[in-house]
C-alpha positions as protocol buffer text, in pm:
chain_id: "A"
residue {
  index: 1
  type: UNK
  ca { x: 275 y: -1509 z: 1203 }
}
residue {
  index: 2
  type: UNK
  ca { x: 94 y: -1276 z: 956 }
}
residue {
  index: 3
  type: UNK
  ca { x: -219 y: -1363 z: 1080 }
}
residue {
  index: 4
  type: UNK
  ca { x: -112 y: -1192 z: 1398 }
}
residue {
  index: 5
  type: UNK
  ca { x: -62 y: -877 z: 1171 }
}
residue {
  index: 6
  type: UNK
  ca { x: -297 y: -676 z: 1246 }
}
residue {
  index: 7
  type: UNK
  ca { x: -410 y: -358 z: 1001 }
}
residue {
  index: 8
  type: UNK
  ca { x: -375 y: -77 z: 1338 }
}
residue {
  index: 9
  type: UNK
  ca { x: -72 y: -197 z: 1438 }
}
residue {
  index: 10
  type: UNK
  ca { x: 159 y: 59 z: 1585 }
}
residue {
  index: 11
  type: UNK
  ca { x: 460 y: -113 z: 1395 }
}
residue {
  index: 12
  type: UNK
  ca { x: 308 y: -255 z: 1101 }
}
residue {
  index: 13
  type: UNK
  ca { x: 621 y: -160 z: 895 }
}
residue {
  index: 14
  type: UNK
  ca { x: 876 y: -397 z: 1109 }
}
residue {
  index: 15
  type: UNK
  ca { x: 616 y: -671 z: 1110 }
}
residue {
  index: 16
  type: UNK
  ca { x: 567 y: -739 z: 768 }
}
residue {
  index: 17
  type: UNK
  ca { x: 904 y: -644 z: 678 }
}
residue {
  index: 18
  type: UNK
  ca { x: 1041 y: -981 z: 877 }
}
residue {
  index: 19
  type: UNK
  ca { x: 797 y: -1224 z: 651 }
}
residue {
  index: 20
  type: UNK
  ca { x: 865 y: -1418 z: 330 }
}
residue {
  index: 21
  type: UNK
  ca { x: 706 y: -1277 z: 8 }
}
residue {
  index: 22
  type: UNK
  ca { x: 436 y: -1577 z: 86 }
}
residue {
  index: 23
  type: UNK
  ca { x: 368 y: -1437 z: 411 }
}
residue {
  index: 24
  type: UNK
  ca { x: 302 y: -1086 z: 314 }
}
residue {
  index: 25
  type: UNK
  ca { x: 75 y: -1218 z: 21 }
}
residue {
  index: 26
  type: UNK
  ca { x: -147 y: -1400 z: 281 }
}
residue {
  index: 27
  type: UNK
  ca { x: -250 y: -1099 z: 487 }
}
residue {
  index: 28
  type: UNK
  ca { x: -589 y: -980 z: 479 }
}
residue {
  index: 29
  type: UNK
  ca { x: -534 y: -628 z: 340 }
}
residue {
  index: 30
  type: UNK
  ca { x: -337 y: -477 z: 60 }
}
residue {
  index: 31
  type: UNK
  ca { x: 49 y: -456 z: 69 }
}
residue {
  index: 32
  type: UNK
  ca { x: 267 y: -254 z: -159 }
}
residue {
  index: 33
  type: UNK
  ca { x: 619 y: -170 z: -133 }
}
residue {
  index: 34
  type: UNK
  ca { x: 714 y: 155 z: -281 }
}
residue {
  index: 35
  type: UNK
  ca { x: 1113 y: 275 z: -345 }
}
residue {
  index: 36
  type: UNK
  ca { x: 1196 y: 653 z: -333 }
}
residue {
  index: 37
  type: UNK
  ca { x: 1110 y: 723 z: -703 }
}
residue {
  index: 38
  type: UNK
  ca { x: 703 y: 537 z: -673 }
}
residue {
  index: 39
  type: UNK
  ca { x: 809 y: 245 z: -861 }
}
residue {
  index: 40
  type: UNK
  ca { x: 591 y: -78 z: -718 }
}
residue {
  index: 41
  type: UNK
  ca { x: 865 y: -300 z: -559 }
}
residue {
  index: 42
  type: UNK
  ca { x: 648 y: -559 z: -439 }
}
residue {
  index: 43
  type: UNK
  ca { x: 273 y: -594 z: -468 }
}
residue {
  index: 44
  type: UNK
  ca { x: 91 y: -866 z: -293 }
}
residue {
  index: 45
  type: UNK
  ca { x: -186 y: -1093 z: -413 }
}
residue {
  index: 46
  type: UNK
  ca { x: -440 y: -952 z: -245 }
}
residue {
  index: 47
  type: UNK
  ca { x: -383 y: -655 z: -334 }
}
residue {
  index: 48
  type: UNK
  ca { x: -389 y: -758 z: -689 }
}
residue {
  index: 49
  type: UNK
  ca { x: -704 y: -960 z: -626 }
}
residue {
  index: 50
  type: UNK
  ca { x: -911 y: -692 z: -431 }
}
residue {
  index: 51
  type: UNK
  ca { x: -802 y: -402 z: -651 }
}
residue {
  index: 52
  type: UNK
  ca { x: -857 y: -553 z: -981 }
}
residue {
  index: 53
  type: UNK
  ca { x: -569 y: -460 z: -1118 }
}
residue {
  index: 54
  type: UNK
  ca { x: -417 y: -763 z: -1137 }
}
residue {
  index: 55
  type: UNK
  ca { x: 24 y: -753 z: -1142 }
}
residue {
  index: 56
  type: UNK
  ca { x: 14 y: -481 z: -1372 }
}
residue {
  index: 57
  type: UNK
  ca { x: 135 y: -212 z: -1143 }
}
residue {
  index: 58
  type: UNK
  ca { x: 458 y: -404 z: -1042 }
}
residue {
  index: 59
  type: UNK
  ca { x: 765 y: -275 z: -1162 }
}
residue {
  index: 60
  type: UNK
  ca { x: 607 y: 91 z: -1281 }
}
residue {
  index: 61
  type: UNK
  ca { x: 512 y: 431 z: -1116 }
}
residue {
  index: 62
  type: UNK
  ca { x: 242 y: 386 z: -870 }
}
residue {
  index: 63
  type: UNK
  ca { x: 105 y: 720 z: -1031 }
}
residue {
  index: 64
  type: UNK
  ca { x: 72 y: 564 z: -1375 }
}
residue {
  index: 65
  type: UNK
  ca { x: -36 y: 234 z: -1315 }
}
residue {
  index: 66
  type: UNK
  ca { x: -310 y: 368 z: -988 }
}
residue {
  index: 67
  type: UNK
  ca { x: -646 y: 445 z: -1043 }
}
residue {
  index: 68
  type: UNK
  ca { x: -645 y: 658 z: -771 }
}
residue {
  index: 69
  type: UNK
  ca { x: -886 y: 989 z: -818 }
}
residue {
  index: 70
  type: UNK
  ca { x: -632 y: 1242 z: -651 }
}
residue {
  index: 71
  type: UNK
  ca { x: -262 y: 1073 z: -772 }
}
residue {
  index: 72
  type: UNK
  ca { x: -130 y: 1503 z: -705 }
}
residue {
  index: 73
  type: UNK
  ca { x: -271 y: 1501 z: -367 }
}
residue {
  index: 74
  type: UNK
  ca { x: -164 y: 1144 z: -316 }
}
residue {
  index: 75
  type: UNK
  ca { x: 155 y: 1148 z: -435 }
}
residue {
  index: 76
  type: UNK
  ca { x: 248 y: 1517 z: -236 }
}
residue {
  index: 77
  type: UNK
  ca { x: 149 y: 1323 z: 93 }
}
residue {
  index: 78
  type: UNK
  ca { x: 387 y: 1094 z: -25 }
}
residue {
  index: 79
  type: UNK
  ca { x: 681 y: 1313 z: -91 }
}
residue {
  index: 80
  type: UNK
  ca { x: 652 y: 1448 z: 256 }
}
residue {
  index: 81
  type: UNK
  ca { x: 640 y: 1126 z: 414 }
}
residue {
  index: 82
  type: UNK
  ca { x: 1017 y: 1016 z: 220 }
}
residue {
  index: 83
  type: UNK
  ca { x: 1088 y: 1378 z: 320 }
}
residue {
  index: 84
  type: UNK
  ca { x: 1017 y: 1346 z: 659 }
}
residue {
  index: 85
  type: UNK
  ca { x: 1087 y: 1016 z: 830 }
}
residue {
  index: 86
  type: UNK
  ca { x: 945 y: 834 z: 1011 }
}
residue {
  index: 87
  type: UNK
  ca { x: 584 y: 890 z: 859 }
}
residue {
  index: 88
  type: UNK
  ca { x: 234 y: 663 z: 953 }
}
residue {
  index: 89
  type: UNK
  ca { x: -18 y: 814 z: 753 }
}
residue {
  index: 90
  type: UNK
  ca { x: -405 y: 683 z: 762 }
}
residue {
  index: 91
  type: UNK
  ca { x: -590 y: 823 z: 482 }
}
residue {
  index: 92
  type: UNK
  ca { x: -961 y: 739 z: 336 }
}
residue {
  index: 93
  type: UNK
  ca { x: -1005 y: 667 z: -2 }
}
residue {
  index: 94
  type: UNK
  ca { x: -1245 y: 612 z: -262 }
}
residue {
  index: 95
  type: UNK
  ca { x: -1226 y: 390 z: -521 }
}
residue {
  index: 96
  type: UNK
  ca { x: -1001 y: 127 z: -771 }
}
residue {
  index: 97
  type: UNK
  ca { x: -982 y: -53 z: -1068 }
}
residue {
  index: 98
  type: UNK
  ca { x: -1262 y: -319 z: -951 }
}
residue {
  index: 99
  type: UNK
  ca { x: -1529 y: -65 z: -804 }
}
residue {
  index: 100
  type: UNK
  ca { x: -1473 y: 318 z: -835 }
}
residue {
  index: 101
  type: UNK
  ca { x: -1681 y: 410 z: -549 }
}
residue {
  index: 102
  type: UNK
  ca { x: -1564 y: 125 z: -269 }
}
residue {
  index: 103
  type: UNK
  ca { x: -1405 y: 254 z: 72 }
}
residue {
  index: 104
  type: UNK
  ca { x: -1036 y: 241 z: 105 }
}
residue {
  index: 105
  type: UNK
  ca { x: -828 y: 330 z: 370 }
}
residue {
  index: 106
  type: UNK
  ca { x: -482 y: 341 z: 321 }
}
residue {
  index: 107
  type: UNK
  ca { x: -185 y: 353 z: 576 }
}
residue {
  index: 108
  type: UNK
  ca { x: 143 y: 515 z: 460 }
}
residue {
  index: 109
  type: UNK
  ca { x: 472 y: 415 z: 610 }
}
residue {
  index: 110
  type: UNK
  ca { x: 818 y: 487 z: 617 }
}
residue {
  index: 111
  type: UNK
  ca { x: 1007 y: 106 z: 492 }
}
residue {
  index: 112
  type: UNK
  ca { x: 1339 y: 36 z: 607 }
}
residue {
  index: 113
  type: UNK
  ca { x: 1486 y: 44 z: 271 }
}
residue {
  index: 114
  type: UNK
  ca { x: 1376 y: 440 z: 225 }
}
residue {
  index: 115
  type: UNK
  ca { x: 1081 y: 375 z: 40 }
}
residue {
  index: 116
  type: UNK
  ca { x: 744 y: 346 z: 142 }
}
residue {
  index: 117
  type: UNK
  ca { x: 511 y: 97 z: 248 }
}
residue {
  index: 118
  type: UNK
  ca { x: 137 y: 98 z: 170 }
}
residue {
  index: 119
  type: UNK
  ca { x: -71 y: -108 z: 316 }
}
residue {
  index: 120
  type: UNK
  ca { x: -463 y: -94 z: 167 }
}
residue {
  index: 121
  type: UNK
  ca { x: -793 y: -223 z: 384 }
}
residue {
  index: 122
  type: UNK
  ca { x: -1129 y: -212 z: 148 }
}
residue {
  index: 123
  type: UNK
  ca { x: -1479 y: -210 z: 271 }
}
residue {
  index: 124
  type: UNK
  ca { x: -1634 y: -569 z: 230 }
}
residue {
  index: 125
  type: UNK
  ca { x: -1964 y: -444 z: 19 }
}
């Protein structure tokens, strides 16, 4: 079934949130869980293999553990999505731990549990 996932999906959130932890780490793209406060509730394999961060940022503040260029910017988009449910946000980004100037885009989106789901696609260069 994650296969079937796909990145555009129009209800990405209720997909992944029905697979096992193995599932989720099997997709193709970056997937972070997020509670209200920006701590990293889940963070999948690939994620920690594409960004090259490794595990480190589970369990602490997105903002302290990211190596994101604009964490204010970031993490005000962020506030207003938990502010204002239901939120799907599509940003571009640039850069992470493994390669500062690689293209990210990043989807934003409201979980069930009143956090927030990220899910991260990189450019393959």
């Amino acid at each position: 079934m994650a296969e079937a996932i796909d990145f555009d999906a129009p209800d990405i959130a209720r997909r992944v949130e029905a697979l096992s932890q193995h599932e989720l780490d099997q997709l193709p793209f970056g997937v972070i869980l997020l509670d209200r406060h920006f701590v990293v509730r889940f963070y999948s394999a690939t994620e920690a293999r594409e960004s090259g961060s490794g595990m480190e940022p589970l369990g602490r503040d997105l903002f302290e553990a990211s190596h994101c260029s604009d964490k204010k910017g970031l993490r005000e988009r962020m506030m207003r999505a938990l502010e204002n449910p239901p939120a799907d946000i599509d940003l571009a980004l640039k850069g992470d731990a493994k390669n500062p100037n690689r293209e990210l885009r990043m989807r934003i989106v409201t979980a069930r549990n009143g956090g927030l789901w990220l899910f991260v696609e990189r450019d393959k260069r």
